[in-house]
N, C-alpha and C positions, 0 to 999 in steps of 0.2 A: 422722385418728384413730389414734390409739397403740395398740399393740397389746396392751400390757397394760389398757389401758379395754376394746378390745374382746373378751377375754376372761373381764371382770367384767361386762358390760354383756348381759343376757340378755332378751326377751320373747316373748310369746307373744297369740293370738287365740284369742277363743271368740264363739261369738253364737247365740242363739235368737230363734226365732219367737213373739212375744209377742201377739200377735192371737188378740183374745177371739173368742167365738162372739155371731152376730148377735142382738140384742137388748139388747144394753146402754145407758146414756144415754150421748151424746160428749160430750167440754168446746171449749171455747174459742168458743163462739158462741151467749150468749141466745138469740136470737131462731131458733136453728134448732130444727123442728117435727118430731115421730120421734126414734125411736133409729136405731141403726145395722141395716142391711137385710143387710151381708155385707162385704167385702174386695175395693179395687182390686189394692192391692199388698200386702205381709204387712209388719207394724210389726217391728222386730228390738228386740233389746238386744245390744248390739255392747260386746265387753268388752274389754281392753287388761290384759294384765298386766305387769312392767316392774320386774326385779330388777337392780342395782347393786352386787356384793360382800352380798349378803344384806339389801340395803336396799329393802324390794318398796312398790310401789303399784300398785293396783288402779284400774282408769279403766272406769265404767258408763257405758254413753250408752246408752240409750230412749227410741223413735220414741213420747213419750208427751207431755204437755201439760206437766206436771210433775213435781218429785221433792218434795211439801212433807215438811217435818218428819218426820212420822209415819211416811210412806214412807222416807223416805233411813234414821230409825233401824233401820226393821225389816228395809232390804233389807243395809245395812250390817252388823247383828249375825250374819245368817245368811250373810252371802260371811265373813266376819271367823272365825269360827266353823268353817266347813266347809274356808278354805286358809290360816289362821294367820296372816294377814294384820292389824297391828294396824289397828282402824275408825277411827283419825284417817288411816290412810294408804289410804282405801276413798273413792275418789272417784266420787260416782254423780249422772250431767245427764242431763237431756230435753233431747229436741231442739225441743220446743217446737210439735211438731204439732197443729194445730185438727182434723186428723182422726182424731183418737185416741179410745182410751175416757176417760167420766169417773173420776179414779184417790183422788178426794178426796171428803169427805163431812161435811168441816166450812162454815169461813169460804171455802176457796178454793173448792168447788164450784159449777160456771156455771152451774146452774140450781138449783130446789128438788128436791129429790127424795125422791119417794115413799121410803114402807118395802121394796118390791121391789125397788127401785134399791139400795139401801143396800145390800140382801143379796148382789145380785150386784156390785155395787164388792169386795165385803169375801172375794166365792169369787173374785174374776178375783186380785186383791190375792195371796190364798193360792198361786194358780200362778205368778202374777207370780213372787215369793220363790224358788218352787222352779227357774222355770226363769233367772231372773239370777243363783243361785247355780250350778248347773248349770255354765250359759256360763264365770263366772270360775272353775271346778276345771278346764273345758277347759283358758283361755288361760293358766291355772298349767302342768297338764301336757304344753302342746303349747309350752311354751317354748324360744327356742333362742337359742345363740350370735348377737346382735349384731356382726358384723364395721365397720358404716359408721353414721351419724345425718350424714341432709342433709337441710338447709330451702330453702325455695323462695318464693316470696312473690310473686304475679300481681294487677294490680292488674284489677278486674272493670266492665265498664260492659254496662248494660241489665237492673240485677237489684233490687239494693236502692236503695231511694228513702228519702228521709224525710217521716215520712207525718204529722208534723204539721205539715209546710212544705214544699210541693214543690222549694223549690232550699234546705232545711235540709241541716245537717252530716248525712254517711254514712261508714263507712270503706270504699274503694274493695278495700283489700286481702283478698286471699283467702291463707291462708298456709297452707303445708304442712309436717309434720315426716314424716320418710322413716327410716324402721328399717332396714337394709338386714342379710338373716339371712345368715352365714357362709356357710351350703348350699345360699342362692339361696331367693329371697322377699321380701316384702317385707311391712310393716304401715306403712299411711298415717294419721294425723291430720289432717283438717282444718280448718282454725277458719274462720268466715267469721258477720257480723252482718246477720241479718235475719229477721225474721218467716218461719216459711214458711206464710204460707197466702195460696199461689194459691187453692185451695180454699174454697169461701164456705162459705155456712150453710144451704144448700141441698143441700150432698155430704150424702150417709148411709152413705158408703163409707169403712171404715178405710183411710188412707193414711197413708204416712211424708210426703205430700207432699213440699216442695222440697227438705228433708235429707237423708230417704229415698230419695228417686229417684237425687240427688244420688250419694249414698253408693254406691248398686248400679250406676249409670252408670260412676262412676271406676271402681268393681271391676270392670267390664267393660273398660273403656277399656287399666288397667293390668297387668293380671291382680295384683291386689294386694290385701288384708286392707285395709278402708276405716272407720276411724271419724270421724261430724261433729259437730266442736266447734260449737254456736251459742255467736256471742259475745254484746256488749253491742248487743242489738235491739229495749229498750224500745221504741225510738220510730221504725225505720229495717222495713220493709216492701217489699213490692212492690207498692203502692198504686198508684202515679204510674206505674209503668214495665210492670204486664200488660196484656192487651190484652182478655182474661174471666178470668174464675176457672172453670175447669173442667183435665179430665185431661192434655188436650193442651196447656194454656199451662202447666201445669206442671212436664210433661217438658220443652217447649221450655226454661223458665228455668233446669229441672239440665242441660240440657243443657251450656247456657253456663257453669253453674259447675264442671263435669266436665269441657270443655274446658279452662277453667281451671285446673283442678289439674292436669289433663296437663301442662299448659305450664308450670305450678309447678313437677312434677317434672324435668321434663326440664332445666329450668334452673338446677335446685336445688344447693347448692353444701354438699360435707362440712365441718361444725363439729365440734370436737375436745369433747369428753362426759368432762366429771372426776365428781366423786362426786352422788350423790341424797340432795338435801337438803330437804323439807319443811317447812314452817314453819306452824301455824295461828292463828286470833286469833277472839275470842268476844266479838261487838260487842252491846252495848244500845242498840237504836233504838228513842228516842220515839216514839212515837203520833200524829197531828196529830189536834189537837182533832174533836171531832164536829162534822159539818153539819148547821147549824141545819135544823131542820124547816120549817121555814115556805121557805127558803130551796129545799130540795128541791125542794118543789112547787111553788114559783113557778119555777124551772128547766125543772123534767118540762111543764108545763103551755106555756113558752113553745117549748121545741124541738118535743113535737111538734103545735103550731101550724104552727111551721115546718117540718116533715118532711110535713103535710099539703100546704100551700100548693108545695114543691117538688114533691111526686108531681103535683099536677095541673099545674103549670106545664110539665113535661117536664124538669125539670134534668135535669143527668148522672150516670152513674152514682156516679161519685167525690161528689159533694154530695150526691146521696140517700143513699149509704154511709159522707157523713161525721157525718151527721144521724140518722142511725142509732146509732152509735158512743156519739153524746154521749148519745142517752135511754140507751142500753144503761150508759153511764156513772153517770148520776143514780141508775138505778136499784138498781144494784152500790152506790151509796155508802148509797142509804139502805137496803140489805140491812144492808153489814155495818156501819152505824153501831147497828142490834139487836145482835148476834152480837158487838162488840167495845165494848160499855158498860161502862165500870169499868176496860178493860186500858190500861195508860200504856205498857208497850214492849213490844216484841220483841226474841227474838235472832238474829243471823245469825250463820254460822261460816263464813269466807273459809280460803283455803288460797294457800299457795304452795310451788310443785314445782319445784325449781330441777336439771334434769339437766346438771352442772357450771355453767359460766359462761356460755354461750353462748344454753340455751333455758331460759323461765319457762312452767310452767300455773298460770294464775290461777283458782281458783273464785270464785262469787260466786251467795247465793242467790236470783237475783230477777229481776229484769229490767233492768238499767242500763241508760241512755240512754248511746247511740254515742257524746256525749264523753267519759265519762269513758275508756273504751277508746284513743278518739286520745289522751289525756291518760297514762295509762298508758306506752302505745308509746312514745313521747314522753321516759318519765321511764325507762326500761329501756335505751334506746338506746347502743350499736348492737347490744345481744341481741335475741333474738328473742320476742316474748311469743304465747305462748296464752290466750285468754283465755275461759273455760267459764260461761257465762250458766246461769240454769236448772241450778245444779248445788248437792247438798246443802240441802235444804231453800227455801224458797219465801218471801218477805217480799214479792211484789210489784211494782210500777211503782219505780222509785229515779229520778225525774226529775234532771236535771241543775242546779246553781245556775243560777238566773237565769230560770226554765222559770216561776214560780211568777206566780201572777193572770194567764198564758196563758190559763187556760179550756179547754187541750186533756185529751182524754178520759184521758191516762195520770194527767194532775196529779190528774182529780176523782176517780177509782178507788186513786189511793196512799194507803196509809195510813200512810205516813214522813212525819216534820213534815216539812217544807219547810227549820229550822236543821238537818238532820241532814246534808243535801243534801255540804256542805263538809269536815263530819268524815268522810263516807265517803269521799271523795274523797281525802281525806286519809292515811287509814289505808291504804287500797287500796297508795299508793304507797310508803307507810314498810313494810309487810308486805312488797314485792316489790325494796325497794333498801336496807334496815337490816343489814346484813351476811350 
């Protein structure tokens, strides 16, 4: 790296403790019974600030379920607002925790919820704001000279599965980008695709789960500033590959992926960092048609037939929890075929962050299936891609072409036609290689 980049090249870390007080509803799991009882581990928002010759962006990750709409405008106008920071260049992800609080209180929330509920959604919400803004005037103020940027890339076995076919596509790689400060320090990124939830529906304990643990694991391992990119993990978990769902197999699996990044870093090789370049695009995705009614209930009615018939049979865990999934699915569709009567599309806002030539962060609101990410990688080559799932707003399941009349639980819960499947795919890769 040249010496005049790294005299233009500046960032900085901030993060708070984002963990509500016990009693709130959790997302990501219907069929879990309770609120949350207290805290294994404390949920963070982990902040990243990143100036270039006066060209700044702001990078939010929160150990939360998601950032939809609503959230990403409000947390974006207040970080925008408080460090001058323009809100197209204000990039804010979940890490996609099932142990988190409920953070939504329209279409995306995973259960119904009372009027108490709402109220405390909407006070946790208020502190939310204040302390992700908080965290981003930190990693403004605590910003420092950039001397080095080096990446790393480890490829990962025993973690992420693909959980709608146990020998389906996964990306193996685990990638790291490495800030390295003039005065000694460091600030990590890492991206990596998969579900984190070892954690079933049964925890009532706020966790960062596998990103979380992840995250504080390498900060121990490296002595280093750690933010976790989830990538594209619509459909890629660690279904196939734990051994229970509880505390201990979930430290086990950060373990491995903190291993992992160690051995990212360590083998991580300096890329030469020209200017910060940005680029956004504002896509309208159709609706897919509503499911028939009658259709529903011949579904709901034949799965759990069959979720009855496996309980007494003794199936395995994995097919009574894949059986699980699909009512949990039918029933998500005939929620929000009420809730979205009459709406034909959505918007989603994608981003690309190009630091010189050599690294891309891709946003994307929703949940992509792992091909399009290989496909990506693929069309970038030989730079380096980040790619931030669960970031800037929330559209959902985005199944992969060809996924469609599978029957698997991502396709009945999407509410993106199945023709949109190709345009985004498509767009994805002209946003990140169009000049």
């Amino acid at each position: 790296m040249d010496t005049e980049s790294s005299l233009r090249l500046f960032a900085g870390y901030g993060e708070a403790n984002i963990t509500p007080e016990p009693g709130m509803p959790m997302a990501g799991y219907i069929n879990r019974v309770g609120k949350a009882i207290g805290a294994h581990d404390a949920l963070k928002a982990r902040v990243a600030y990143i100036d270039f010759g006066g060209e700044e962006v702001v990078l939010a990750v929160l150990d939360l379920i998601r950032v939809d709409d609503a959230l990403w405008g409000r947390l974006a106008s207040a970080i925008s607002k408080a460090t001058g920071v323009k809100e197209g260049r204000i990039l804010i992800a979940a890490t996609h925790t099932h142990s988190g609080p409920e953070v939504s209180t329209g279409i995306w929330s995973t259960q119904e919820l009372m009027v108490n509920d709402r109220e405390a959604i909407n006070e946790y919400l208020r502190t939310l704001e204040y302390l992700v803004t908080s965290a981003s005037l930190t990693a403004m103020e605590r910003s420092a000279r950039v001397a080095e940027v080096k990446v790393g890339i480890k490829e990962v076995s025993g973690v992420a599965t693909n959980r709608v076919s146990s020998d389906g596509m996964v990306d193996k790689e685990l990638t790291l980008m490495s800030l390295e400060y003039a005065g000694g320090g460091r600030l990590l990124i890492i991206n990596y695709a998969c579900h984190p939830t070892v954690l079933g529906p049964d925890n009532v304990l706020y966790s960062g789960d596998l990103a979380g643990l992840t995250a504080e694991l390498t900060r121990t391992y490296l002595g280093a500033d750690v933010i976790y990119l989830n990538g594209a993990a619509g459909n890629v978990s660690t279904r196939f590959s734990r051994n229970k769902q509880d505390f201990e197999e979930a430290l086990r699996k950060a373990s491995i992926l903190a291993d992992s990044a160690a051995s990212a870093y360590v083998n991580s090789r300096p890329i030469h960092v020209g200017p910060l370049h940005v680029k956004s695009k504002e896509m309208e995705l159709r609706l897919r048609p509503p499911i028939d009614e009658s259709l529903i209930n011949k579904l709901k009615g034949e799965l759990l037939k069959r979720l009855e018939e496996a309980r007494k049979s003794g199936a395995s865990p994995s097919v009574i929890r894949s059986l699980e999934r699909d009512v949990y699915a039918v029933n998500i569709a005939e929620r929000r075929n009420k809730l979205l009567k009459g709406v034909k599309s959505v918007r989603a806002s994608i981003t690309a962050s190009w630091l010189g030539d050599e690294v891309a962060l891709l946003t994307f609101p929703g949940e992509l299936f792992v091909e399009y990410q290989l496909d990506l990688k693929e069309a970038v080559k030989p730079s380096t891609l980040l790619l931030a799932g669960y970031a800037n707003g929330y559209v959902g399941y985005v199944p992969y072409p060809g996924y469609s009349g599978k029957g698997c639980y991502e396709e009945l819960v999407s509410i993106i036609d199945e023709g949109e499947y190709p345009r985004i795919k498509e767009e994805l890769i002209k946003l990140l290689t169009d000049g």
